[in-house]
C-alpha positions as CSV (number, residue, x, y, z in Angstrom):
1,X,-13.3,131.1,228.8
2,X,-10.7,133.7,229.2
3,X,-11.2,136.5,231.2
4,X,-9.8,140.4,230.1
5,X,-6.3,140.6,232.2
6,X,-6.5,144.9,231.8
7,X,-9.5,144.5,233.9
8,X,-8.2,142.5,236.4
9,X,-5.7,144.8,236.4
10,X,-8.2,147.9,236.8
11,X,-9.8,146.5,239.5
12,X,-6.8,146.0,241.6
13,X,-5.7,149.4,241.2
14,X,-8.6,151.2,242.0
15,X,-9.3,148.6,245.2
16,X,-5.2,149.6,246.7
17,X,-6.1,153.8,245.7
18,X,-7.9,153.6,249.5
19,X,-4.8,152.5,251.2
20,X,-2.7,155.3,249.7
21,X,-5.0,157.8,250.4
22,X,-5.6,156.6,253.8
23,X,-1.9,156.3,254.0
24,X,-1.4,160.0,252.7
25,X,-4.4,161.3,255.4
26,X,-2.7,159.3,258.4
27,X,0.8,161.3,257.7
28,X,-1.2,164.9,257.0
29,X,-3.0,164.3,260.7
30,X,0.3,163.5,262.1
31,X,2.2,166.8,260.5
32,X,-0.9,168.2,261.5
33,X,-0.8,167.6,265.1
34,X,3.5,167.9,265.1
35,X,2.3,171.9,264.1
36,X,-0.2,172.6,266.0
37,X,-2.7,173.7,263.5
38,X,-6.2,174.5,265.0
39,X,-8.3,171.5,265.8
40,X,-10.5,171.5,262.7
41,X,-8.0,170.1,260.4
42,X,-7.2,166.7,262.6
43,X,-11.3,166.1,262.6
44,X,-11.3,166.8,258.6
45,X,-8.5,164.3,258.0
46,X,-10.2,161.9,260.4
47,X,-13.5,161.9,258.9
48,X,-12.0,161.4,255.4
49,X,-9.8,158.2,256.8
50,X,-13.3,156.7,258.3
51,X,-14.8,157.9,255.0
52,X,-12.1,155.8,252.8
53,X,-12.0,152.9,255.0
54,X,-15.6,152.2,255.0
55,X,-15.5,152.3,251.1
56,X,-12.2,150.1,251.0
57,X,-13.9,147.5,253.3
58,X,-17.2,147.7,251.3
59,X,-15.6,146.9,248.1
60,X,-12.8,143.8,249.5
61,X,-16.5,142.2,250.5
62,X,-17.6,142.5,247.3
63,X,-14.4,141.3,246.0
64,X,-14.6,138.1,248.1
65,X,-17.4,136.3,246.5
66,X,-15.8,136.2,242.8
67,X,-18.8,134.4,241.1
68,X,-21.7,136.9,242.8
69,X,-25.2,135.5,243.3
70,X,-27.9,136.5,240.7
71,X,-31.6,136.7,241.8
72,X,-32.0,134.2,239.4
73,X,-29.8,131.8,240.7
74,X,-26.9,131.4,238.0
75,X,-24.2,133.8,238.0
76,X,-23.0,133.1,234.7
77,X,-26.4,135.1,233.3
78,X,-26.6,138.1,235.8
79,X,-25.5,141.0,234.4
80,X,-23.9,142.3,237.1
81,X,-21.4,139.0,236.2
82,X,-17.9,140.5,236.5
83,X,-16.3,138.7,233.4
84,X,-17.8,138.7,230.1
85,X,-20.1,136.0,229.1
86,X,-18.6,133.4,226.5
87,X,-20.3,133.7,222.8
88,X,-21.2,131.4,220.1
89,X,-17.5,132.5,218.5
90,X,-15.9,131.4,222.3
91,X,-17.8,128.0,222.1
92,X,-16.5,127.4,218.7
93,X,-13.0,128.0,218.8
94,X,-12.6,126.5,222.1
95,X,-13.8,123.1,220.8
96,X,-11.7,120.2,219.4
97,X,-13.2,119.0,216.9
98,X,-13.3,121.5,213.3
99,X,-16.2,124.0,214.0
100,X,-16.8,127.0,211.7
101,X,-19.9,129.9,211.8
102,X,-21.0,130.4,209.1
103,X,-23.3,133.7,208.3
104,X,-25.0,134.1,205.0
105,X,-22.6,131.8,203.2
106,X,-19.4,133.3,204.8
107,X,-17.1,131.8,207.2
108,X,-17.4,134.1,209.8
109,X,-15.3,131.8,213.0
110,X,-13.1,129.0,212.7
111,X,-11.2,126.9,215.1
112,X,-8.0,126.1,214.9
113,X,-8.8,122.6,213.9
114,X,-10.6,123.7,211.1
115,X,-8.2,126.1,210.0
116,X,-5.7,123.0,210.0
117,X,-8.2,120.8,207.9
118,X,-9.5,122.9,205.6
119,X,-6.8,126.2,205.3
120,X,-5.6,128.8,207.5
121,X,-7.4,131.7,205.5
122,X,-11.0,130.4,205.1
123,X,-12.4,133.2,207.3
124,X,-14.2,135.5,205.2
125,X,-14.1,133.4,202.6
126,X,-16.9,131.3,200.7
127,X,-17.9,128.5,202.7
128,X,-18.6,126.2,199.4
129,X,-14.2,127.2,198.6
130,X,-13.7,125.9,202.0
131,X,-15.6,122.4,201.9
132,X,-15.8,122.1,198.1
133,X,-17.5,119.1,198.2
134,X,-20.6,118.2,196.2
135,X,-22.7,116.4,198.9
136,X,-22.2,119.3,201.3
137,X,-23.4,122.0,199.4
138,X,-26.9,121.7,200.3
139,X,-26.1,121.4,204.1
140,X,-23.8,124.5,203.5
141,X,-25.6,127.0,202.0
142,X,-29.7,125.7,201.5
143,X,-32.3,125.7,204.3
144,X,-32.3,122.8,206.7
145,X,-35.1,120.5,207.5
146,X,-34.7,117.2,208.9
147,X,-31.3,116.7,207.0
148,X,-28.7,114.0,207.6
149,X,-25.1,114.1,208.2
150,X,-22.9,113.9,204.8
151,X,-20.2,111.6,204.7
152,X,-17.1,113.1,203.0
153,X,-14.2,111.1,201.8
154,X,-10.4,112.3,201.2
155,X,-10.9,115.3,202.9
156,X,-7.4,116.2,204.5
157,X,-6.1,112.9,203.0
158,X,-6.9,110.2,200.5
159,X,-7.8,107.7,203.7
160,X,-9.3,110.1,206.0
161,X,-13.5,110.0,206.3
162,X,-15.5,113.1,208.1
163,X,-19.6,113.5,208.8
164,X,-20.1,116.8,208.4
165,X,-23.7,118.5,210.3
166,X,-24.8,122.1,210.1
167,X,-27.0,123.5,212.8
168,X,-29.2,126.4,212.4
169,X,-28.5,129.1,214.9
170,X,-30.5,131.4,213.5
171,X,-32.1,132.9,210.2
172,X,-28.5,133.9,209.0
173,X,-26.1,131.6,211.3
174,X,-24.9,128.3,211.0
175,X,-23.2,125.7,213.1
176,X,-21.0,123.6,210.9
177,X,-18.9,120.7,212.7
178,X,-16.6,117.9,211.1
179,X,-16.4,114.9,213.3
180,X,-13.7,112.4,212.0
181,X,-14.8,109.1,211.2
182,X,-11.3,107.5,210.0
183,X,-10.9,105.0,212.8
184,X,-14.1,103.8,212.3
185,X,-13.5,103.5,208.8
186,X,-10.2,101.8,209.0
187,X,-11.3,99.0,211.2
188,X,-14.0,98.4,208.8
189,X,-12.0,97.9,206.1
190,X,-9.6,95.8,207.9
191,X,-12.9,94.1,208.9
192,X,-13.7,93.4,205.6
193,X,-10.1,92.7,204.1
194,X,-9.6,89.9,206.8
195,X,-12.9,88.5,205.8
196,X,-12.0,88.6,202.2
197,X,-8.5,87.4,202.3
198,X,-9.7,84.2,204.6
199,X,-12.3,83.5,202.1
200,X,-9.2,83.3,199.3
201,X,-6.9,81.2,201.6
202,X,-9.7,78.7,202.6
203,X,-11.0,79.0,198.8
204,X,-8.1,77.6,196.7
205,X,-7.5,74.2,199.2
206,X,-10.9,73.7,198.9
207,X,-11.3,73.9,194.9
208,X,-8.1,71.4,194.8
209,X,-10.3,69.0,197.2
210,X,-13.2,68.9,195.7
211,X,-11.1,68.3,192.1
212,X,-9.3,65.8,193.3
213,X,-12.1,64.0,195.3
214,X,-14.2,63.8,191.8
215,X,-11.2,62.4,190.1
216,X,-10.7,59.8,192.3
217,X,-14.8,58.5,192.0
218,X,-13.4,57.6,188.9
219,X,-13.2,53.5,189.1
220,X,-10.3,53.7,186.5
221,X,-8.3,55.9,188.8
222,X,-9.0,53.9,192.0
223,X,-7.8,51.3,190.3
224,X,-4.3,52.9,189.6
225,X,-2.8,52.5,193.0
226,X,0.4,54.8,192.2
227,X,-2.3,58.0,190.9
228,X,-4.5,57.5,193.7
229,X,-1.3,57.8,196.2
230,X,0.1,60.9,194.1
231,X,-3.7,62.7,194.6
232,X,-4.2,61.7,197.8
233,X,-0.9,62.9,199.3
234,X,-2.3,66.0,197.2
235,X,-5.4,66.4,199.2
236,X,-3.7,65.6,202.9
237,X,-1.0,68.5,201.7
238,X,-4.1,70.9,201.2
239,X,-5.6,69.4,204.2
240,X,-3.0,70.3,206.7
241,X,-2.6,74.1,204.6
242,X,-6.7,74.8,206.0
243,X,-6.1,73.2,209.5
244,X,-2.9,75.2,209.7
245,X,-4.7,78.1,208.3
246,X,-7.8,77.4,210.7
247,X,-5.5,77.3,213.8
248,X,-3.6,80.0,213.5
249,X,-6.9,82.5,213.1
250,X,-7.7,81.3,216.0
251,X,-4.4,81.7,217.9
252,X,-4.9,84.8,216.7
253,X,-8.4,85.7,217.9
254,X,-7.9,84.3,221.5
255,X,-4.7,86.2,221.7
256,X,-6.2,90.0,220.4
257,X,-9.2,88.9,223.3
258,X,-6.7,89.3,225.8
259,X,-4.1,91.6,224.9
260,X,-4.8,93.8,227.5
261,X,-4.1,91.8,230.4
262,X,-0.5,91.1,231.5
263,X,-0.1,87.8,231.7
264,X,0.4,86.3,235.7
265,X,3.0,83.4,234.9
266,X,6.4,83.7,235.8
267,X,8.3,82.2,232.6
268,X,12.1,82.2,232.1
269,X,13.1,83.0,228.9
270,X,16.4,80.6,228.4
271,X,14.8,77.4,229.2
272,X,12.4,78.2,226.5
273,X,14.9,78.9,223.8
274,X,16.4,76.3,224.2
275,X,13.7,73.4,224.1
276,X,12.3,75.3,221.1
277,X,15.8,75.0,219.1
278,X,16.4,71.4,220.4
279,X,12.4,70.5,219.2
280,X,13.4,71.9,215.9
281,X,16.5,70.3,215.1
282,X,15.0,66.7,216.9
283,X,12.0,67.5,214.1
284,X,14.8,67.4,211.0
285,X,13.5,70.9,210.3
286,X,17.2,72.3,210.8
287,X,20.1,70.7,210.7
288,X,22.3,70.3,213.9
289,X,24.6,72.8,213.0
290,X,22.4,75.4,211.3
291,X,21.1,77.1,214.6
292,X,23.5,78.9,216.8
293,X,22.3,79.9,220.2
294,X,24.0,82.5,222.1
295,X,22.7,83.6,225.6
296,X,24.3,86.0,227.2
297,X,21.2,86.6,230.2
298,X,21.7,87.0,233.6
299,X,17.9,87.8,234.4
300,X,15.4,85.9,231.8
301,X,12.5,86.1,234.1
302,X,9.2,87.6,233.3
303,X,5.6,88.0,233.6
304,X,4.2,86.2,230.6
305,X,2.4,83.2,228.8
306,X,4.9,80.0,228.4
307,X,2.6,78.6,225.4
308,X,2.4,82.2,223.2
309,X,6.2,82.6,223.7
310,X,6.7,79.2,222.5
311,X,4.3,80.0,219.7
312,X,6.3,83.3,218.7
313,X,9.5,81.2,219.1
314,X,8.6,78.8,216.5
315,X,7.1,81.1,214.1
316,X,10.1,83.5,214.1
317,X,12.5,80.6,213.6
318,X,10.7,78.9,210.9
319,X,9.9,81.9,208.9
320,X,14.2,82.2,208.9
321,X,14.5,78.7,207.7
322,X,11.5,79.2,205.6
323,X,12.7,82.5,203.4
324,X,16.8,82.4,204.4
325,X,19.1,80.4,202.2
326,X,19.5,76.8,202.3
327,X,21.9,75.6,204.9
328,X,22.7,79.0,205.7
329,X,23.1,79.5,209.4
330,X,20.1,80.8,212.0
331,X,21.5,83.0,214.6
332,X,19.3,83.2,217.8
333,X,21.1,85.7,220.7
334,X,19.4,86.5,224.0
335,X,20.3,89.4,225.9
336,X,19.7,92.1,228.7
337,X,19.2,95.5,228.5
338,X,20.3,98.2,230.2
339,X,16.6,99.5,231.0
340,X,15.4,95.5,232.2
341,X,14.4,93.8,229.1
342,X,15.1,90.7,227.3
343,X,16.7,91.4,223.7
344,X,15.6,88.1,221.8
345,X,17.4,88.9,218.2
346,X,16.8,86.1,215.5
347,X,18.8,86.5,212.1
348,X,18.9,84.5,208.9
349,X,21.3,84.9,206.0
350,X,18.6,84.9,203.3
351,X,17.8,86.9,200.3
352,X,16.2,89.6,202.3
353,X,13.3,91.7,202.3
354,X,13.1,95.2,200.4
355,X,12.7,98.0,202.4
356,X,8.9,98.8,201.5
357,X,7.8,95.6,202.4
358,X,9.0,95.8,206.1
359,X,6.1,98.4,207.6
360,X,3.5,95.8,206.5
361,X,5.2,92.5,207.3
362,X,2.9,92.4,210.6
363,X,-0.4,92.3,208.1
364,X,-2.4,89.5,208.1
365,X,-2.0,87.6,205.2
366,X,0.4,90.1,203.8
367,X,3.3,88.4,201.7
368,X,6.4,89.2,199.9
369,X,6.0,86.6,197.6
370,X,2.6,85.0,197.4
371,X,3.5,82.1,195.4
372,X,6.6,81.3,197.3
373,X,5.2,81.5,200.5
374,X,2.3,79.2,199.4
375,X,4.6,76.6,197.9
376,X,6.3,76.4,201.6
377,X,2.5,76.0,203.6
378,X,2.8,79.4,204.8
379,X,-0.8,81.3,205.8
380,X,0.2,84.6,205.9
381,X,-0.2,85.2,209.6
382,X,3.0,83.7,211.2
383,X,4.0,87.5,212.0
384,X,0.9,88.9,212.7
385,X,0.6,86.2,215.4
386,X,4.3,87.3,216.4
387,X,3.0,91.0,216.8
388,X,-0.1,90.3,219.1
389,X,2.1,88.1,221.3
390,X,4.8,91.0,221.7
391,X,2.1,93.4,222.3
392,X,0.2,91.0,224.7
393,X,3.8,90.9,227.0
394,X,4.1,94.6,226.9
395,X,7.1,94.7,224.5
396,X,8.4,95.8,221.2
397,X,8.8,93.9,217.7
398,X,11.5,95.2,215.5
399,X,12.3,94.0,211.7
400,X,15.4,95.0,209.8
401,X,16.3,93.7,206.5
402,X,19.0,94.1,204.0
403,X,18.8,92.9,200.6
404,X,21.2,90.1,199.6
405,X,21.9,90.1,203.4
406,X,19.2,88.7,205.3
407,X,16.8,89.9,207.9
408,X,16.7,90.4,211.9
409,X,13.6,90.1,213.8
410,X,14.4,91.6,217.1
411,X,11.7,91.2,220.2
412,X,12.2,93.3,223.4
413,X,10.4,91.3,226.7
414,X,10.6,93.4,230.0
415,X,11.5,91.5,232.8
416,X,10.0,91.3,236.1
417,X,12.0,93.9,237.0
418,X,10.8,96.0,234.5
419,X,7.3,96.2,236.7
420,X,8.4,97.6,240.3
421,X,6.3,97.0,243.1
């Protein structure tokens, strides 16, 4: 609630006007008594001091109690309440949420936030031009018994849900709110994406499983050793793509439980690099050659998990020898900031990735290139796994990519420096 400032203002005026006067009456007695003027002026003057004293003190008491007692108990209701009492129109536009009063079908108050949402010249105007919305209407402008919220989509944005509820104030007055749902119904879609998109990826090694197991209850095919090989080398292949597929969900479900918690462990960073590029090129995954490590670190300490580190090592570097050209060279630098954080930059000197691709890289089971990353026993969750694990530490993921080029994945750690005690 604000409160008038040219009454505040008033009242302090008209509380000083006894000092002056009794300022003015003190002088007068004293040129008074300087002259000696008969005695009945000095008692006038001192009568009138007592006089505007008394009424100065009376109203500084007054003054002192700023929210005054009513006899009923609440101050806020008495009349005698110094400030004027918030309205219906105060409520409304002091909220955050869109509100609008509506009287008789006209927009007679609304908020800023619904002045934002819906237009900045809706009051006044027809409250069916300002929600023009066929499910609303009735909650807009017909009588109200026992009605539920509406649910109105692409209002303010193509993605953007809102439950909109009217409240009768009165015979002619309406409450209308707009409480945004979006959030809500973002994570139920993702909800429902994820579920879908697992479904697919568990769906396809499954159908080649089952094809291949009926094939081989055929006793002409068991008895051809070299097709029997050829299908079940088939079957292990799809095999590994569900456990793969089946592990990584759940790497990614135990890390999103407990994301928010700063891991205890004191890790450093360069021992770690390093046993992940040695277990890579030991595993004939990279040549010896093909991976260039540069550390330049003089404090790779920090407070984090040893085994999700290792994790986001292995899925960074793969996906560059993955997707980046054959034989071409994997550089992995390690770093310090200037504000205490590790810079762990990996680059590959691939095809690239176009620039519209990059924001959704961190999707699950979002792909470039579906077939491609199929054909290499990739399940589509390599960088969202990457992303949890950064956020888990407290850092930063950052992708850049250059067509024809080849693409950076840059990680920011803080170090334990980073935290101060």
């Amino acid at each position: 609630m604000t409160f008038p400032q040219s009454r505040l203002r008033k009242d302090c005026v008209i509380k000083f006007i006894p000092v002056y006067l009794s300022g003015l009456s003190i002088l007068a007695l004293f040129i008074i008594a300087v002259s000696h003027v008969s005695v009945g002026w000095p008692i006038l003057s001192l009568m009138l001091i007592v006089i505007l004293w008394g009424w100065w003190f009376k109203n500084i008491s007054e003054a002192s109690t700023p929210f005054p007692e009513s006899k009923s108990g609440n101050s806020l209701t008495d009349p005698a309440y110094p400030f004027s009492q918030a309205t219906a129109a105060d409520i409304i536009i002091a909220m955050d949420e869109p509100a609008l009063l509506v009287n008789q079908g006209q927009v007679e108050v609304a908020n800023r936030a619904a002045e934002n949402l819906l237009g900045m010249h809706i009051e006044g105007g027809d409250i069916r031009m300002a929600i023009r919305h066929p499910a609303a209407i009735r909650l807009l402008t017909e009588p109200l018994d026992n009605m539920t919220p509406v649910l109105l989509a692409g209002l303010g944005g193509v993605n953007r849900r809102w439950e909109l509820y009217a409240y009768p104030l009165n015979e002619e007055q309406r409450l209308i709110l707009l409480r945004d749902q979006s959030t809500a119904h973002l994570t139920e879609q993702v909800r429902i994406d994820f579920v879908a998109n697992t479904s697919h990826e568990l769906r396809t090694p499954l159908a080649t499983l089952s094809g291949f197991i009926e094939t081989l209850e055929d006793d002409d095919v068991i008895k051809e050793r070299d097709t029997r090989h050829h299908f079940l080398s088939i079957m292990a292949r799809e095999a590994k793509r569900m456990q793969n597929l089946v592990d990584d969900l759940m790497s990614l479900s135990r890390i999103e439980a407990g994301k928010f918690s700063l891991p205890h462990d004191i890790v450093h960073m360069s021992p770690v690099v390093e046993e992940v590029v040695s277990n890579i090129q030991a595993s004939g995954q990279a040549k010896a050659t093909q991976i260039t490590l540069e550390n330049h670190l003089s404090s790779d300490s920090l407070q984090g998990d040893r085994a999700e580190l290792t994790q986001l090592l292995y899925n960074i570097i793969g996906n560059a020898l993955k997707y980046g050209r054959k034989d071409g060279i994997i550089k992995v630098a390690l770093d310090n900031t200037d504000d205490h954080r590790i810079k762990l930059a990996i680059a590959d000197e691939g095809d690239g990735i176009p620039f519209h691709h990059i924001p959704r890289l961190t999707e699950r089971f979002y792909r470039v290139d579906n077939s491609r990353s199929r054909a290499l026993g990739g399940t589509g969750l390599g960088l969202a796994i990457v992303k949890q694990i950064v956020e888990h530490h407290r850092g930063e993921l950052l992708i850049d990519s250059l067509p024809g080029k080849g693409t950076t994945v840059t990680v920011f750690l803080p170090t334990t420096d980073f935290f101060p005690e």
